[in-house]
C-alpha positions as CSV (number, residue, x, y, z in Angstrom):
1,X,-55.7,90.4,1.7
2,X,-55.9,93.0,-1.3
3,X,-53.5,93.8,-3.4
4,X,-53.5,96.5,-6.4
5,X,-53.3,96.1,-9.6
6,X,-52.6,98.0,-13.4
7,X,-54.5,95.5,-15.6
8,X,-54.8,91.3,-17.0
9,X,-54.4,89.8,-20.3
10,X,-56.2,86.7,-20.6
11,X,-54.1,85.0,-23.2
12,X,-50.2,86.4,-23.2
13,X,-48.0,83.9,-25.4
14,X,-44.6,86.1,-24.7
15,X,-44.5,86.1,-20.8
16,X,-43.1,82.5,-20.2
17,X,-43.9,79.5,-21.7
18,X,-47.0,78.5,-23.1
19,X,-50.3,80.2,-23.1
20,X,-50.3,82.4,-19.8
21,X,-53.1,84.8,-17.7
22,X,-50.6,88.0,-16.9
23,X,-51.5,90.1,-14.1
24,X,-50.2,93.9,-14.2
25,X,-49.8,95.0,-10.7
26,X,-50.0,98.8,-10.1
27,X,-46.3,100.4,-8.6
28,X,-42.8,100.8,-9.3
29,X,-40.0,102.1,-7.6
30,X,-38.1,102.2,-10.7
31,X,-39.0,104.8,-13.9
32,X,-37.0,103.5,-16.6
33,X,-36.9,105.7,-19.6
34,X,-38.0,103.0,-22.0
35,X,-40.7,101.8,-19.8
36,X,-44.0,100.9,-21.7
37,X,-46.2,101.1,-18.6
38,X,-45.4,104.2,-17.4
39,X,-49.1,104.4,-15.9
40,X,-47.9,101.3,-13.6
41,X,-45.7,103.5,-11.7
42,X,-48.3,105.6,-9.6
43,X,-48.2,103.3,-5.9
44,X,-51.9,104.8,-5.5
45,X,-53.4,104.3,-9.0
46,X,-55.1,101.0,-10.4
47,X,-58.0,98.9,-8.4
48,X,-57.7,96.6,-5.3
49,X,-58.4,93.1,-5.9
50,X,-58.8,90.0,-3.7
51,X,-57.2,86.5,-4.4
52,X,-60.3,85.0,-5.3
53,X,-61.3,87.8,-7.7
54,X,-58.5,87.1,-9.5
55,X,-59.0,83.4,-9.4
56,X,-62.6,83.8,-11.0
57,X,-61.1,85.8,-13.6
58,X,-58.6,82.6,-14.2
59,X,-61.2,80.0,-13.7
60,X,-62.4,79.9,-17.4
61,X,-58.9,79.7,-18.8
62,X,-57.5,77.2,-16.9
63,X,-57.5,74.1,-19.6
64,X,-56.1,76.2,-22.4
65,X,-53.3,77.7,-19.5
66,X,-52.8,73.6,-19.1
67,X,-52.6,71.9,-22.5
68,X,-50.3,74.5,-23.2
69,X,-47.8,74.1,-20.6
70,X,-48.7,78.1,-19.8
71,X,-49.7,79.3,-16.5
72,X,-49.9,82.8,-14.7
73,X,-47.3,85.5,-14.8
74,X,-47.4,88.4,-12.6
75,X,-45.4,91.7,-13.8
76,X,-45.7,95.2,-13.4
77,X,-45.0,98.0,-12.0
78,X,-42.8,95.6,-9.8
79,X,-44.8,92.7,-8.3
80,X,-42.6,92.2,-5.4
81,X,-43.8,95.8,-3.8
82,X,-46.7,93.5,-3.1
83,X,-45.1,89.9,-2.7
84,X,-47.2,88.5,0.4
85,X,-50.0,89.5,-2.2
86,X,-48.7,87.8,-4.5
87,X,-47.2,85.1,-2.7
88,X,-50.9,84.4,-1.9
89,X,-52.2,84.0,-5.5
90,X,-49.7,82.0,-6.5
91,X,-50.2,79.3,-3.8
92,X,-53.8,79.8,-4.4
93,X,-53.2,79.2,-8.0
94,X,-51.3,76.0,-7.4
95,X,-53.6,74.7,-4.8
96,X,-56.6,75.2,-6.8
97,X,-55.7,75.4,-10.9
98,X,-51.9,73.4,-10.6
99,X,-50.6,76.3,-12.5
100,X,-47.2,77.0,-13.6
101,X,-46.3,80.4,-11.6
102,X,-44.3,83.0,-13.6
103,X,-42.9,86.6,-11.9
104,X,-41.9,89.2,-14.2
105,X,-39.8,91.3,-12.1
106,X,-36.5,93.9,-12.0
107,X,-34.6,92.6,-9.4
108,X,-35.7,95.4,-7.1
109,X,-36.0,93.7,-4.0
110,X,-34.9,92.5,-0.8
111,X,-34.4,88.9,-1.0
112,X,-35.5,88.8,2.6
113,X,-39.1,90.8,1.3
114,X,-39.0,87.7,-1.1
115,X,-38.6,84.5,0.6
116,X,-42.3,83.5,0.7
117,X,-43.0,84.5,-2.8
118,X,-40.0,82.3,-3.7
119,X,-41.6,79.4,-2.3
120,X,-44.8,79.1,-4.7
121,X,-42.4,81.0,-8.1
122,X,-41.7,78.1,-10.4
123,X,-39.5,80.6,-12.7
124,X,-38.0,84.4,-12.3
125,X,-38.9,86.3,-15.7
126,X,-35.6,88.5,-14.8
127,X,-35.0,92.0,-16.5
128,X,-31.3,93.0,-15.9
129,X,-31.5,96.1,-17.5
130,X,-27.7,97.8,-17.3
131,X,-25.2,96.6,-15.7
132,X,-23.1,99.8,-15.4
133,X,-24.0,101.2,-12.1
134,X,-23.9,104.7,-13.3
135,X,-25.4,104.4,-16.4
136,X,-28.5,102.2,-14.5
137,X,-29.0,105.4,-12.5
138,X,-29.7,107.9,-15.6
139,X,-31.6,104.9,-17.1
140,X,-34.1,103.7,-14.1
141,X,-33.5,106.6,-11.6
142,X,-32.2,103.9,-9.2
143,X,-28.3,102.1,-8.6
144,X,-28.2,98.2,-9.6
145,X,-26.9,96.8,-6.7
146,X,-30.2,95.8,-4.8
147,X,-30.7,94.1,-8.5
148,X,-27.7,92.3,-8.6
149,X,-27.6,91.1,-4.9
150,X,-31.2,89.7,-5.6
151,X,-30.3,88.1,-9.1
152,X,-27.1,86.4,-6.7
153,X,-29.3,85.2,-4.4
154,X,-31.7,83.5,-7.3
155,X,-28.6,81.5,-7.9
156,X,-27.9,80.8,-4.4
157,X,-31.3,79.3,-4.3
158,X,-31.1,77.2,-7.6
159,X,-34.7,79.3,-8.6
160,X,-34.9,78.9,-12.5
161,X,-34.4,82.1,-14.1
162,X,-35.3,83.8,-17.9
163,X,-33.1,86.5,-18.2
164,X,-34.2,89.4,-20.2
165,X,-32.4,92.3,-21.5
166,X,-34.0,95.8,-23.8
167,X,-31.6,96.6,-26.2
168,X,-31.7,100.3,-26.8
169,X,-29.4,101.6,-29.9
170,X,-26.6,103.5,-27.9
171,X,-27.5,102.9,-24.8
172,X,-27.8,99.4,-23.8
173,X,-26.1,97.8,-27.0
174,X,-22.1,99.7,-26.3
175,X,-19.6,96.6,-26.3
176,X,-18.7,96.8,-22.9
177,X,-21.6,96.4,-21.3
178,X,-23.1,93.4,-22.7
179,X,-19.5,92.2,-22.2
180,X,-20.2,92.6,-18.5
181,X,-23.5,91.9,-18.4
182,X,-23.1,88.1,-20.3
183,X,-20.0,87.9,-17.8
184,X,-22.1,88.2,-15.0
185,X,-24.9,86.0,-16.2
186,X,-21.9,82.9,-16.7
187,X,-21.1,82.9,-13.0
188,X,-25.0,82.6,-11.9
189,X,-26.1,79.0,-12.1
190,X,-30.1,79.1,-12.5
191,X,-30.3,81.0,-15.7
192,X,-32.3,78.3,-18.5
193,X,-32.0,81.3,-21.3
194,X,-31.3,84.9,-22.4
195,X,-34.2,87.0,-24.4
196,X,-33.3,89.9,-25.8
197,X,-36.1,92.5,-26.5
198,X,-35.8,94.9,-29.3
199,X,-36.9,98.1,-27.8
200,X,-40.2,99.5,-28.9
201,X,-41.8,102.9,-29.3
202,X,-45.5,101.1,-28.5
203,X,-45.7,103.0,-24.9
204,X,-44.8,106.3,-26.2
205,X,-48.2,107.5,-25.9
206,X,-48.8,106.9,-22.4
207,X,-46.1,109.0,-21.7
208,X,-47.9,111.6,-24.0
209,X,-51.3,110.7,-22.0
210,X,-49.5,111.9,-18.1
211,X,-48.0,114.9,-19.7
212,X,-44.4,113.0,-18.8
213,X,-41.6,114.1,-21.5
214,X,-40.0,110.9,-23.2
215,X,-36.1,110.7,-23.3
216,X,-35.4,107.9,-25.8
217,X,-37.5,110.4,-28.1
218,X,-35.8,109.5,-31.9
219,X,-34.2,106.5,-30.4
220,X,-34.9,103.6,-33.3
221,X,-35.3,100.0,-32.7
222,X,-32.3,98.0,-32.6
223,X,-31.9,96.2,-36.6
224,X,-31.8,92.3,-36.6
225,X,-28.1,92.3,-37.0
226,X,-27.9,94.4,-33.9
227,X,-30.0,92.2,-32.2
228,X,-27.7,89.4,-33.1
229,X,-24.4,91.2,-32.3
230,X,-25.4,91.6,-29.0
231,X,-26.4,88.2,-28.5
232,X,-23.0,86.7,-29.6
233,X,-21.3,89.6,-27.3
234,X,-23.1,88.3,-24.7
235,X,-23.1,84.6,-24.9
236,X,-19.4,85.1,-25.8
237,X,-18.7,86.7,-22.5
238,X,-21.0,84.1,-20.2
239,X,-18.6,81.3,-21.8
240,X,-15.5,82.7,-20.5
241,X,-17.7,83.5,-17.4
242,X,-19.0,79.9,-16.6
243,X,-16.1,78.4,-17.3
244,X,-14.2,79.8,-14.9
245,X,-13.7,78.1,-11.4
């Protein structure tokens, strides 16, 4: 089995815990407009790659992914476009290193496309990214619902989850919807913490590089005190949530 893939990083310290190998697979069906990897997108683009390619790559690595209580984390694009791929190094991984297994991922997915991968995923890096159906749509150029039904069914199965949110100055920070999106977080039951991530202008280029105009163009990053705000919005909301019967 093959799968295709964007790029690794040998030694990522903000993809899960510990020291980790991260694994860009190539393909999205999402096209956010403050997406950094723009160049993941393209279904057709990157190289293939076997399991055991990638295994030699992580070979070397292994004690330093260990001692550190780090491991491997697969992102994107969207990994689960190629979950039996996936699936495959993971249990490979485990078999062969013991490694920790880590999948960044939006939420764009069947659960039923997913079950497998489930199986050898020791935690769900999950980016909930609006939770405003119609403002997800002018944001990712797809609805929220597969997103939500997936992150539901994460509960359902007691997988561990990271939540992460981009907080973009007037449009992902408005008081309402990190009202709704902490108040969705308190009823699911897997979540072991929230990051929220400043947004950035670091992929602006790539867009610059495929000739793709930027929206978010003159869009700063959020200020600590925003960052803050939001998180006590949030948290504030998933109390009220969770306690809830």
């Amino acid at each position: 089995m093959k799968g295709r893939i964007h790029s690794m990083d040998t030694f990522g310290t903000v993809d899960g815990p510990g020291i980790r190998f991260v694994l860009f697979m190539q393909g999205c069906a999402l096209q956010c407009q403050f997406c950094h990897n723009p160049d993941t997108w393209d279904t057709k683009g990157g190289r293939q790659v076997t399991v055991e390619e990638i295994l030699r790559e992580i070979e070397p690595y292994v004690p330093y992914y260990k001692s550190s209580g780090g491991g491997i984390t697969v992102t994107g694009g969207e990994p689960t476009l190629q979950a039996p791929f996936v699936a495959q190094l993971f249990k490979a991984c485990k078999e062969r290193f013991g490694l920790h297994t880590a999948l960044d991922s939006s939420g764009f997915c069947e659960p039923s496309h997913a079950g497998e991968l489930m199986q050898y995923t020791d935690l769900v890096l999950l980016d909930l990214k609006q939770l405003n159906n119609e403002k997800h749509e002018r944001l990712t150029s797809q609805p929220n619902d597969r997103i939500l039904k997936f992150a539901a069914w994460l509960s359902a199965i007691g997988k561990p989850v990271w939540i992460r949110h981009v907080l973009i100055p007037g449009i992902t920070d408005q008081a309402g919807d990190l009202t709704l999106l902490g108040e969705f977080i308190g009823h699911l039951r897997n979540v072991e913490r929230i990051e929220l991530l400043p947004y950035h202008r670091m992929g602006v280029y790539k867009w610059q590089q495929l000739g793709r105009p930027y929206a978010l163009d003159g869009v700063p990053t959020p200020t600590d005190r925003e960052v803050e705000r939001a998180r006590e919005l949030i948290e504030a909301a998933r109390r009220v949530a969770a306690s809830r019967p």
